[in-house]
PyMOL Python script that loads the backbone (N, CA, C, O; Angstrom):
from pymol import cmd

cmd.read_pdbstr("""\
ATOM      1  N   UNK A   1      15.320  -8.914 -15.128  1.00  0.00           N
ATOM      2  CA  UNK A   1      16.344  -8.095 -15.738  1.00  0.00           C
ATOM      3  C   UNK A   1      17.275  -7.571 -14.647  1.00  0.00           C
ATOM      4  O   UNK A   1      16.788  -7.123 -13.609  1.00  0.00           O
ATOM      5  N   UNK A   2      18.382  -7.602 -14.808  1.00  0.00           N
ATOM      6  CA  UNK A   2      19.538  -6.981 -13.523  1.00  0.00           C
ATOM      7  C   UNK A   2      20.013  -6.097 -14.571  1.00  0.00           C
ATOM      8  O   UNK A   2      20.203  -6.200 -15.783  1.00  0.00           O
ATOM      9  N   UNK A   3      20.205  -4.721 -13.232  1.00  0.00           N
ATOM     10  CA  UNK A   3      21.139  -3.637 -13.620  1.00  0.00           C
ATOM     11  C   UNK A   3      22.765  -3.798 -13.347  1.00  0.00           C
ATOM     12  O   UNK A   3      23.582  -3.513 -14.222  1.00  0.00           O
ATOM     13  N   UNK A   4      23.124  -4.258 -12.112  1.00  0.00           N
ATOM     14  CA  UNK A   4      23.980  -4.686 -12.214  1.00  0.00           C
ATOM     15  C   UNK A   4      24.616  -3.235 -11.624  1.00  0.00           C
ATOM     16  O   UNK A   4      24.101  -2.764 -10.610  1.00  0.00           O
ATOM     17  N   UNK A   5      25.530  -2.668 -12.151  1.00  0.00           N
ATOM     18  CA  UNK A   5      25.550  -1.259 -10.977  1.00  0.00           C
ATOM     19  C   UNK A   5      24.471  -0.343 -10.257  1.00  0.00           C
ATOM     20  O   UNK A   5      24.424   0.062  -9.095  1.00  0.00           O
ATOM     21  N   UNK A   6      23.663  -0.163 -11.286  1.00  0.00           N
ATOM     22  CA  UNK A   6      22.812   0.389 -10.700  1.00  0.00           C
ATOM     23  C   UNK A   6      21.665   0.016  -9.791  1.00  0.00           C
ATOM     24  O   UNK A   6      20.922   0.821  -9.230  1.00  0.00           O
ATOM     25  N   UNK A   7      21.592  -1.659  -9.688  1.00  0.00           N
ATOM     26  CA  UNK A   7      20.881  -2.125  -8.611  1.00  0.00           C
ATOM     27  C   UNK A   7      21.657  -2.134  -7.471  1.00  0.00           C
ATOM     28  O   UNK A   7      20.920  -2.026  -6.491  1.00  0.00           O
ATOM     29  N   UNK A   8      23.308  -2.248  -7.040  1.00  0.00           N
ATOM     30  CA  UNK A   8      23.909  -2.358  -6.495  1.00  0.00           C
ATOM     31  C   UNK A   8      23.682  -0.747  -5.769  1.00  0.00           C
ATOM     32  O   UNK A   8      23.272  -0.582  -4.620  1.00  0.00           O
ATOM     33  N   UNK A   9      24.016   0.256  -6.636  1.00  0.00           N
ATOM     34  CA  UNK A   9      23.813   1.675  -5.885  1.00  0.00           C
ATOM     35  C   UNK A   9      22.860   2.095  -5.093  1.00  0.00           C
ATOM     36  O   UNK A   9      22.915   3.070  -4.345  1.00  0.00           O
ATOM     37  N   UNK A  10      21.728   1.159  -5.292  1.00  0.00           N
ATOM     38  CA  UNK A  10      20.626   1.272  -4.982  1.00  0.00           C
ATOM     39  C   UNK A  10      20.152   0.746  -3.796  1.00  0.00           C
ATOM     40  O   UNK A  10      19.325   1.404  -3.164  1.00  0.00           O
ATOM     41  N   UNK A  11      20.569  -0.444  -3.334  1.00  0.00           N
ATOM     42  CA  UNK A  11      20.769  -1.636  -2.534  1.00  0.00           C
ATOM     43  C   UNK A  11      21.749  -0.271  -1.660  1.00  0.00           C
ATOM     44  O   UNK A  11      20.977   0.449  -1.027  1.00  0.00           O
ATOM     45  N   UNK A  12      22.732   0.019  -1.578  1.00  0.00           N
ATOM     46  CA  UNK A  12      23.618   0.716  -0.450  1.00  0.00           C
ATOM     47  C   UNK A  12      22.994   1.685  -0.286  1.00  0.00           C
ATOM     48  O   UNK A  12      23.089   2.059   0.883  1.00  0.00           O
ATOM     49  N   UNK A  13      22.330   2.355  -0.932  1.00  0.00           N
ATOM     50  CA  UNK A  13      21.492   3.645  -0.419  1.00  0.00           C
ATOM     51  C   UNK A  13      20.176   3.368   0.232  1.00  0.00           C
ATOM     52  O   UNK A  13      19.613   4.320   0.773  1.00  0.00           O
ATOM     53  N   UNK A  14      19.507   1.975   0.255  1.00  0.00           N
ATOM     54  CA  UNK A  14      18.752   1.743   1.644  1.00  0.00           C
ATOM     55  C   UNK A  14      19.749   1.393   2.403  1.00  0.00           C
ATOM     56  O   UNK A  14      19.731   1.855   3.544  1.00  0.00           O
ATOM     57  N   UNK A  15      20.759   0.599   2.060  1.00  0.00           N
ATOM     58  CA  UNK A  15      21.560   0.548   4.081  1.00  0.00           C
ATOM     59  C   UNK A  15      21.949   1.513   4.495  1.00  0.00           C
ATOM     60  O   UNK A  15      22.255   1.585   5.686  1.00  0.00           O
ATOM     61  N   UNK A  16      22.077   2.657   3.589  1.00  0.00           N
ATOM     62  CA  UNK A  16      22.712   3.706   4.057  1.00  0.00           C
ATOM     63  C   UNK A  16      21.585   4.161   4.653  1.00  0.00           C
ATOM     64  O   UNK A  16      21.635   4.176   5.883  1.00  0.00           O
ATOM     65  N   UNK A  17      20.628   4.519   4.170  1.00  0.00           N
ATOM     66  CA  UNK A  17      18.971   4.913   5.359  1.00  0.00           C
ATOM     67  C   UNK A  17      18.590   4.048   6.227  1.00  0.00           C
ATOM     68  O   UNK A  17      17.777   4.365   7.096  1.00  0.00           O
ATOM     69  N   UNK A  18      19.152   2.711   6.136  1.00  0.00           N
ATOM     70  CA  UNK A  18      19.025   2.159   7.186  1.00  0.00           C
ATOM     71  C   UNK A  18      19.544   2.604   8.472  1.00  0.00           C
ATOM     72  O   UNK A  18      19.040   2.951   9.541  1.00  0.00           O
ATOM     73  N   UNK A  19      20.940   2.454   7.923  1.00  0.00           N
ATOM     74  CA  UNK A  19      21.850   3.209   9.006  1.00  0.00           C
ATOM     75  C   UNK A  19      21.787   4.793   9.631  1.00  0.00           C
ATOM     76  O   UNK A  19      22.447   5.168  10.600  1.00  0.00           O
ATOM     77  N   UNK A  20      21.028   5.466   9.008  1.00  0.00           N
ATOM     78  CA  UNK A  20      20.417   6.925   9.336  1.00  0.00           C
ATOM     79  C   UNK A  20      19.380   6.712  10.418  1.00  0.00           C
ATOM     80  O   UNK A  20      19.622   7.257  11.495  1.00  0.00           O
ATOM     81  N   UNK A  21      18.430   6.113  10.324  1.00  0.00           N
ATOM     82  CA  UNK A  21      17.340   5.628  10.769  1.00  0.00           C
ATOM     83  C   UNK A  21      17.537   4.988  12.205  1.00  0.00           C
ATOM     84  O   UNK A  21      16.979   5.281  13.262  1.00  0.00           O
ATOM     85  N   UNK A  22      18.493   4.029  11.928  1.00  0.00           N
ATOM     86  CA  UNK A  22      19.099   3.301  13.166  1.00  0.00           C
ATOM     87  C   UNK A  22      19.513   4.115  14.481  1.00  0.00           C
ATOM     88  O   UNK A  22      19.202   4.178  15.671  1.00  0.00           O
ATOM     89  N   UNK A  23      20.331   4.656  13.638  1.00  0.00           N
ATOM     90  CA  UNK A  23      21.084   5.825  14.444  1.00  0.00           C
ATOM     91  C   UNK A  23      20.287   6.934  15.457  1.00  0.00           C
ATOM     92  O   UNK A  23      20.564   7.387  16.567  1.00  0.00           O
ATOM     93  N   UNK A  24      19.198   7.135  14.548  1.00  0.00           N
ATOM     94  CA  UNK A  24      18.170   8.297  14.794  1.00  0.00           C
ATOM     95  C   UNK A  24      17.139   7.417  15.823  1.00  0.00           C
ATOM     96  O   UNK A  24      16.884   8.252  16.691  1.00  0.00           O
ATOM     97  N   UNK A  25      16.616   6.521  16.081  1.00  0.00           N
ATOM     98  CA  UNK A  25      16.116   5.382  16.785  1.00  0.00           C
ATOM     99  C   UNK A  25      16.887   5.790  17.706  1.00  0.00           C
ATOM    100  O   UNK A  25      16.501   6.472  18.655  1.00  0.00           O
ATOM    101  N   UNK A  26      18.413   5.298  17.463  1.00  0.00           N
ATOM    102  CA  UNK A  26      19.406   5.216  18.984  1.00  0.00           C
ATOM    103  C   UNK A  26      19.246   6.086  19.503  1.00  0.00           C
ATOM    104  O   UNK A  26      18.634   5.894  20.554  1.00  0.00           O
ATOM    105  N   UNK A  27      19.609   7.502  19.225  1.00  0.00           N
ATOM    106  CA  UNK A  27      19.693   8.375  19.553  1.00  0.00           C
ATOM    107  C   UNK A  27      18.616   9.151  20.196  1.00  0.00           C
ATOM    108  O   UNK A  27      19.120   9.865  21.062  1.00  0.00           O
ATOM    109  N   UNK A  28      17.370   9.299  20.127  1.00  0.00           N
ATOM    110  CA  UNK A  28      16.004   9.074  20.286  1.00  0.00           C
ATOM    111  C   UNK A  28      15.302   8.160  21.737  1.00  0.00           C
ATOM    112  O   UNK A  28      14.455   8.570  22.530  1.00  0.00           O
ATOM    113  N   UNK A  29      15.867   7.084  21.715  1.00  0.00           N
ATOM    114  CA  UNK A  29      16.400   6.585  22.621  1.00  0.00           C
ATOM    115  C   UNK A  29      15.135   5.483  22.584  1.00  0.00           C
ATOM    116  O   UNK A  29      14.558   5.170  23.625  1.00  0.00           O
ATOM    117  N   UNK A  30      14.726   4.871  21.153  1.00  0.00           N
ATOM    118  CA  UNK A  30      13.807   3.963  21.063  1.00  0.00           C
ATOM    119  C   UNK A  30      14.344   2.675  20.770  1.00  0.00           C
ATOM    120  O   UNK A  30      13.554   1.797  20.420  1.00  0.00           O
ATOM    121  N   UNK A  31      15.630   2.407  20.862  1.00  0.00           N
ATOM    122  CA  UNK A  31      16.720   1.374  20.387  1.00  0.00           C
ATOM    123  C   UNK A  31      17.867   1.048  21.309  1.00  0.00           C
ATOM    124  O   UNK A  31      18.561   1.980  21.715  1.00  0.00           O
ATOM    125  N   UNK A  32      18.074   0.071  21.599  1.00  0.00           N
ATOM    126  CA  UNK A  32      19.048  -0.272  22.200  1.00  0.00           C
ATOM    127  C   UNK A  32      20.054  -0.306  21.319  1.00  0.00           C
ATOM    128  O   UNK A  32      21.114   0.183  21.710  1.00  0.00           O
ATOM    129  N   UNK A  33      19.998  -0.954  19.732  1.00  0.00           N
ATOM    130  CA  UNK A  33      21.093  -1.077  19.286  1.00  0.00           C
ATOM    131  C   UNK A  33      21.161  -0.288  17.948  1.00  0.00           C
ATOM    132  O   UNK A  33      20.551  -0.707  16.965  1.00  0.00           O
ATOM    133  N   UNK A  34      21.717   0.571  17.916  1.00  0.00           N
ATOM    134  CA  UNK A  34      21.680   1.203  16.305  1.00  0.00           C
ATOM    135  C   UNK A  34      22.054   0.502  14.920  1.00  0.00           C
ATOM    136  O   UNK A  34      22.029   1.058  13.822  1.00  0.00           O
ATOM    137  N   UNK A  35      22.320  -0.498  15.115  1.00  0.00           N
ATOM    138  CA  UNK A  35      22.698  -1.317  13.693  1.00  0.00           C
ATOM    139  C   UNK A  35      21.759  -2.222  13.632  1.00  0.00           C
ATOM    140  O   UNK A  35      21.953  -3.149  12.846  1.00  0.00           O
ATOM    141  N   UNK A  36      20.535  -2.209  14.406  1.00  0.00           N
ATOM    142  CA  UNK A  36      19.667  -3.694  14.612  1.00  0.00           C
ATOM    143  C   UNK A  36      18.592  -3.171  13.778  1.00  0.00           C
ATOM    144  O   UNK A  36      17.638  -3.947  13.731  1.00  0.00           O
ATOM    145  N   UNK A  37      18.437  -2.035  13.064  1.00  0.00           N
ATOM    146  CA  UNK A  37      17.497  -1.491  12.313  1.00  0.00           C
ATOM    147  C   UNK A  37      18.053  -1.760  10.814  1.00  0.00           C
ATOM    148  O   UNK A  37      19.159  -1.544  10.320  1.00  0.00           O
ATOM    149  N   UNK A  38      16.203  -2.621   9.983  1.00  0.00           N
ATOM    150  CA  UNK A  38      16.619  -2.960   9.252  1.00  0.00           C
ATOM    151  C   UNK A  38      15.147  -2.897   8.258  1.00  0.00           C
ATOM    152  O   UNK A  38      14.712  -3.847   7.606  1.00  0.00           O
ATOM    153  N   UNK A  39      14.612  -1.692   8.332  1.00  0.00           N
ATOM    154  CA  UNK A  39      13.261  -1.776   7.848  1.00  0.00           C
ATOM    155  C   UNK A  39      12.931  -0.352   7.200  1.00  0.00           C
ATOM    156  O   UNK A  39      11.742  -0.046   7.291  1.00  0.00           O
ATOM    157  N   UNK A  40      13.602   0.400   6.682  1.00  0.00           N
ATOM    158  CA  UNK A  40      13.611   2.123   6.120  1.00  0.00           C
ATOM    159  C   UNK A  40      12.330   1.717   4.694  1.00  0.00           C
ATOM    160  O   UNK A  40      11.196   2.196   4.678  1.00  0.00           O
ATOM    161  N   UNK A  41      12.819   0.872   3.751  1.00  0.00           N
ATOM    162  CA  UNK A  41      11.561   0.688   2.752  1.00  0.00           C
ATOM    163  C   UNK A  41       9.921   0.092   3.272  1.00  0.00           C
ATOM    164  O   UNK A  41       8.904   0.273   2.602  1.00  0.00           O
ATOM    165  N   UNK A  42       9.959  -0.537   4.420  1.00  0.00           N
ATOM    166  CA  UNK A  42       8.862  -0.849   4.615  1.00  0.00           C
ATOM    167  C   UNK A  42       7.963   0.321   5.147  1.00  0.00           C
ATOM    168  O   UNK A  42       6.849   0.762   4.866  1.00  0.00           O
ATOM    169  N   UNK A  43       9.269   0.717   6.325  1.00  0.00           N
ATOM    170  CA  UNK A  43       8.390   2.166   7.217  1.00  0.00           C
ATOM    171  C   UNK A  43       7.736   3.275   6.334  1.00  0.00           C
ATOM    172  O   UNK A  43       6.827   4.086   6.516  1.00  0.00           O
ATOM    173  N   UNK A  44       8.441   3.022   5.466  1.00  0.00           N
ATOM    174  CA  UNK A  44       8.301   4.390   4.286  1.00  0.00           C
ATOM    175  C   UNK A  44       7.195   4.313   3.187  1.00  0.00           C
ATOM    176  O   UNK A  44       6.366   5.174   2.893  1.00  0.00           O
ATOM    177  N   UNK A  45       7.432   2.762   2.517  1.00  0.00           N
ATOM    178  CA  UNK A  45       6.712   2.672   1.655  1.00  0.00           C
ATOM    179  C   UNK A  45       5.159   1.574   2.003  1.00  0.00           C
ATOM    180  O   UNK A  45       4.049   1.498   1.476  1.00  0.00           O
ATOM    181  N   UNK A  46       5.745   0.959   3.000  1.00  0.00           N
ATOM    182  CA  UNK A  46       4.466  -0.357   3.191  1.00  0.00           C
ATOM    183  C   UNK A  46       5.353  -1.476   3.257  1.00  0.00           C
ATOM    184  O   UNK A  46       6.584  -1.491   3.216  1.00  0.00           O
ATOM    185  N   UNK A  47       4.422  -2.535   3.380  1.00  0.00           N
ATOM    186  CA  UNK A  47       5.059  -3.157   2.800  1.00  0.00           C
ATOM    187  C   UNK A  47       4.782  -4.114   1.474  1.00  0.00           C
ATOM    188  O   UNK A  47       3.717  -4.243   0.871  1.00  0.00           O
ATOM    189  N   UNK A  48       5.948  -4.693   1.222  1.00  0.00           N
ATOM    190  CA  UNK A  48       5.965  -5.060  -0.444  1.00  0.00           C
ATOM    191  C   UNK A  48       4.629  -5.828  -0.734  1.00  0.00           C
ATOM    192  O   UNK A  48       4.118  -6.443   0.203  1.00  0.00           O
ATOM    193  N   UNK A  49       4.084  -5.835  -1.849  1.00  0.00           N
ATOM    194  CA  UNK A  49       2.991  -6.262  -2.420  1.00  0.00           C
ATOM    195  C   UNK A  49       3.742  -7.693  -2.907  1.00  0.00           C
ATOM    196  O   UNK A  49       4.942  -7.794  -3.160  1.00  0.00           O
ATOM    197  N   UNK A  50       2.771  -8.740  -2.973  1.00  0.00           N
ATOM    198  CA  UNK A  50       3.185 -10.121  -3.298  1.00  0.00           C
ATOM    199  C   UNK A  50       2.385 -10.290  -4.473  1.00  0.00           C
ATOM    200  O   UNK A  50       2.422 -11.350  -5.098  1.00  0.00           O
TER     201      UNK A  50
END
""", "prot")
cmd.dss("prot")
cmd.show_as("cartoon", "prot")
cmd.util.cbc("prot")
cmd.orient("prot")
């Protein structure tokens, strides 16, 4: 089933924690690159069940 906006809103609000995360890494100083972070649902939740 697709939502269609609302999967879309959803989808930008992990890159957007991606990009929080990244940043916070950089800044932190555990990252060389702040946009190379790409893992906020796994760190958070696990990861995905198959």
């Amino acid at each position: 089933m697709k939502f269609g906006t609302i999967e879309e809103l959803w989808y930008e609000w992990l890159h957007f924690c991606d990009r929080v995360m990244g940043w916070l890494n950089y800044v932190i100083g555990n990252a060389e690159d702040p946009y190379s972070y790409d893992g906020f649902w796994e760190d958070v939740f696990g990861q995905p069940q198959k």
